[in-house]
C-alpha positions, 0 to 999 in steps of 0.5 A: 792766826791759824791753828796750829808741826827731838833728839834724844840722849840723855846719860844719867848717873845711876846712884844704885849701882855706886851703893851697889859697889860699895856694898860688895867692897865691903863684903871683899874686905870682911872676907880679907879680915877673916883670912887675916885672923886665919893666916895670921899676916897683915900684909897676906890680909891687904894682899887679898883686899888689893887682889879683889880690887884687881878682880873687879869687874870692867864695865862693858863698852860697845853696842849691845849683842844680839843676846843683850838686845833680845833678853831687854826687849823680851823682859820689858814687852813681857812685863808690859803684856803682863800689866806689871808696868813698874817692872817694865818701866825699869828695863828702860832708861827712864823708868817714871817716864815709862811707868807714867805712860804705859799705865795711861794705855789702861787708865786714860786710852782704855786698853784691855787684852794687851798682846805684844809679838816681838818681830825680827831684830834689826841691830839693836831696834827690835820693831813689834805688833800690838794687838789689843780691845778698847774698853770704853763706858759712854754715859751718855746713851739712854742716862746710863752707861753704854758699853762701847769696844773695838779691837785696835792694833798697830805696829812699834818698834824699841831700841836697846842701849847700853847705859854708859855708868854702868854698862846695862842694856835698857830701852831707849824710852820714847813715847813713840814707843807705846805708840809711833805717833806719839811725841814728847809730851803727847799721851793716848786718851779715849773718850768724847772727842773735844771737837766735833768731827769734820768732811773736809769737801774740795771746791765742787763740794765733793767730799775728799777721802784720805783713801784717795787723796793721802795727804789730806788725813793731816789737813782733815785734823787740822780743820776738825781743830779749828773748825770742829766746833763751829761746822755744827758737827756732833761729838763722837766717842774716839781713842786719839792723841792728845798733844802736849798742852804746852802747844796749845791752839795759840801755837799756830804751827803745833801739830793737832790732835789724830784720832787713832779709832772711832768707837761712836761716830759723832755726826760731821759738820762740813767745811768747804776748802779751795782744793780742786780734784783733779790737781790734788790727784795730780798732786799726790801722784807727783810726790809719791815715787819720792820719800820726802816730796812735798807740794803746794799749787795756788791761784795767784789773783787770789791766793787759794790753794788749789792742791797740797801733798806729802809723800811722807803723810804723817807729817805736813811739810808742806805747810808745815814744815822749816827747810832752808830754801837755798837759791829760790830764796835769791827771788826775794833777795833780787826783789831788794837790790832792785829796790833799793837800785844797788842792781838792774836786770841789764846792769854789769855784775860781778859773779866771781869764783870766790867771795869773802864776807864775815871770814868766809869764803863763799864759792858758787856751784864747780867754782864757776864765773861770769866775766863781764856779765849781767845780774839777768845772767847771775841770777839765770845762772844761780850764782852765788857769789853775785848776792853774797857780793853784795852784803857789804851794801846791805845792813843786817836787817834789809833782808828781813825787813823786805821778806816780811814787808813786800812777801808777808813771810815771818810774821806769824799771822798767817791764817790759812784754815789749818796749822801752817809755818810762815817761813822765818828771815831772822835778823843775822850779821856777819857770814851768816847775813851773807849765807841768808842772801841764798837762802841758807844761814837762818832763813827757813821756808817750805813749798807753801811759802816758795809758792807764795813768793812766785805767785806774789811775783806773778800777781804784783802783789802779795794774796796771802795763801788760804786753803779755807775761805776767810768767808767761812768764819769771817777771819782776816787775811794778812796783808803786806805792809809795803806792796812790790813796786810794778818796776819790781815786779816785772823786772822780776818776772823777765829774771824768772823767765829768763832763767826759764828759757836760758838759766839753770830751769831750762828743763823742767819749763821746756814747752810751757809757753810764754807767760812763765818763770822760775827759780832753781835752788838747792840747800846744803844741810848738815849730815847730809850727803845731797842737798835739798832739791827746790823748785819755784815757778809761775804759769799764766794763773798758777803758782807752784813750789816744791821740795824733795829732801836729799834730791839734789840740784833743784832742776832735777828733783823738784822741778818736774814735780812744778811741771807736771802741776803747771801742765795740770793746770792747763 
């Protein structure tokens, strides 16, 4: 199935400083003895005990100082540049955790001439530059050993807090400390790569370069993973991160090993991927004026991907990534209630104000309403209150069962070339049932998924994605256990088209001609002040779908990034 994409906070109790105390009340007493047998008074002996009770001193509270932060952060980048990693590690609140870490810089990554230049605080985050030489003995030239060494450098940050047991100032220890991209469980290692490096080529052949098209760095690791030993590449000799075993190359969605320096270049086997040219730039100048952007465009007869970008490259959203996928998540849901004929495209349906299912009180978007209106209209107009409405006809797994079986989401068995997330419709009951029905509850998504979902709609049958052809390593595609009804789809494709030209995706379809449709949404997230902004839409042989994180209504935030992919595409 493909190969393989946090929260911090733990206070523990420090048993040192209790027995730390315990000494220093015992030396308070002696001293109240001594004064005893001087004064000559019991009570002028407790009386001094009591006093030092009264003295001691009350643990502080509150964010460190500036003093507080500057003095931690300079004794443990000090004692790290030093090499004395025991007493750096125990400036942090996780002493065996750091100690472990910062002595594999030497032991496993071969770091050598470390130098650590503290930049300007931010509040307790103090950001630093690391300069340093990777040291490296490769056995494998000539029978002896080979000297290999290269200068490497990057930019990390620590973050003081205050411990609550005893109020000391530590560093926050994370991996990410030693470096930004390492995570929980991951470690930086240098030696032979494990898999031989790759040229990821788009569908001319032309080699894509991570220098002009930025998103593709996270999709070349992927491909090297899989594909690295089967491409008829040679192994060079890298420093990289070496993620957590625990993911595993079974864990199809855990993020692939990153090569951080090339000190031996081995010789690069080729594989050929769907992209094209010119809509992967497209692409990429699309999502890069927004932080969180990400987009998927593919070929709905067949299923290839035909351009993928991230604004934020470290990470792939948009394969990767499990996002609530708010109302475009109504597309599948539409395709149910036409099924099982609880709705039609013409038929009355209510839309009212409000809604309560599983003691919630579902409302739609400024509380509006649809008196005596149709479900083109509800769903045009992205009403809420008209899915939720419906929950009391549904059993808890209808959504889940019609996801997977018509769409081919949630079933894990994707196989697209590189790490992807297949989207996830759990099973749930009650309000949460009734929140799945818009996309919100358990239902997870990103844009590879959304845009599956309209080219499905589209095609009038479900290709699963792939961004390299099964061809090339002779791997089988997933297919839909029950393919959408031709009735299905094409009443599906007039809702979409209608709420191009009439409904709430209006704007962002304006002058795209006939052969088109599309779906708005927006999703609520927790701590969050705007909602995530989603947009799905199909035209003539294209398929496109977009998220922008903390955009806002859909229309506006992720909808002309489908546009201008749409428009692309001719």
């Amino acid at each position: 199935m493909g190969s393989r994409g946090k929260r911090r906070g733990e206070t523990r109790r420090n048993t040192n400083a209790l027995v730390i105390g315990g000494v220093a009340a015992v030396a308070v007493i002696g001293a109240g003895v001594g004064a005893y047998a001087l004064i000559g008074s019991g009570e002028q002996a407790g009386s001094t005990s009591a006093s030092a009770t009264d003295d001691k001193p009350e643990i502080p509270k509150g964010p460190p100082t500036a003093k507080e932060v500057r003095a931690v952060a300079d004794g443990f980048l000090t004692a790290w540049q030093q090499g004395e990693t025991a007493k750096a590690a125990a400036y942090t609140n996780d002493a065996a955790a750091a100690k472990k870490a910062l002595a594999g810089l030497t032991k496993d990554a071969h770091l050598t001439g470390l130098k650590l230049a503290p930049g300007t605080r931010k509040g307790a985050e103090v950001p630093f530059h690391v300069t340093s030489t990777v040291e490296y003995k490769d056995g494998k030239a000539g029978g002896s050993d080979s000297e290999l060494s290269k200068p490497f450098a990057y930019d990390s940050a620590l973050t003081a807090e205050r411990r609550k047991s005893d109020g000391k100032v530590l560093v926050d220890w994370q991996p990410s400390v030693v470096h930004p991209d390492l995570k929980d469980g991951d470690h930086l290692e240098t030696g032979e790569a494990g898999d031989p490096p790759v040229k990821a080529v788009d569908r001319d052949g032309t080699e894509l370069d991570a220098k002009k098209y930025p998103s593709i760095g996270t999709i070349v690791d992927g491909l090297r993973e899989k594909y690295g030993k089967k491409a008829g590449g040679t192994a060079g000799v890298e420093l990289r991160v070496v993620r957590k075993e625990s993911g595993g190359k079974s864990d199809k969605n855990a993020l692939p090993d990153k090569t951080l320096l090339t000190l031996s270049k081995g010789t690069p086997g080729t594989v050929k991927t769907t992209l094209d040219p010119a809509l992967q730039a497209t692409a990429e100048a699309q999502v890069k004026s927004s932080k969180k952007a990400s987009v998927v465009l593919v070929k709905p007869s067949t299923g290839e991907i035909l351009a993928v970008a991230n604004s934020s490259t470290g990470f792939n959203t948009a394969f990767q990534g499990s996002l609530a996928p708010g109302s475009t998540m109504k597309v599948i849901t539409a395709s149910m209630l036409l099924d099982k004929n609880i709705t039609d495209v013409d038929k009355k349906h209510p839309c009212p104000k409000y809604f309560t299912y599983g003691h919630w009180k579902f409302q739609n978007d400024d509380k509006f309403q649809i008196k005596n209106g149709t479900f083109k209209a509800s769903f045009a107009a992205s009403c809420n209150t008209a899915f939720i409405s419906q929950a009391p006809k549904l059993d808890n797994d209808s959504l889940t069962k019609q996801a997977q079986s018509v769409f081919g989401l949630g079933m894990n068995n994707w196989s697209i070339g590189v790490p992807s997330f297949d989207g996830a419709v759990p099973v749930m009951s009650d309000a949460q049932m009734a929140a799945s029905l818009i996309g919100q509850g358990g239902v997870r998504m990103n844009p590879l998924n959304m845009a599956s979902v309209a080219a499905t709609v589209k095609a009038g049958a479900f290709h699963q994605p792939y961004l390299v052809s099964p061809d090339f390593d002779d791997r089988t595609l997933a297919k839909a256990s029950k393919p959408i009804s031709a009735s299905t789809a094409s009443k599906l494709r007039e809702l979409m088209h209608y709420t191009a030209i009439a409904g709430t995706a209006v704007k962002p379809m304006s002058g795209l001609g006939a052969d088109m449709g599309a779906k708005t949404g927006s999703a609520e997230v927790d701590g969050q002040k705007d909602p995530n902004g989603w947009f799905t839409a199909w035209r003539g042989d294209l398929a496109a779908a977009a998220v922008v994180q903390q955009g806002g209504h859909g229309g506006d935030s992720a909808g002309p990034v489908v546009r201008k992919m749409l428009l692309a595409g001719g």
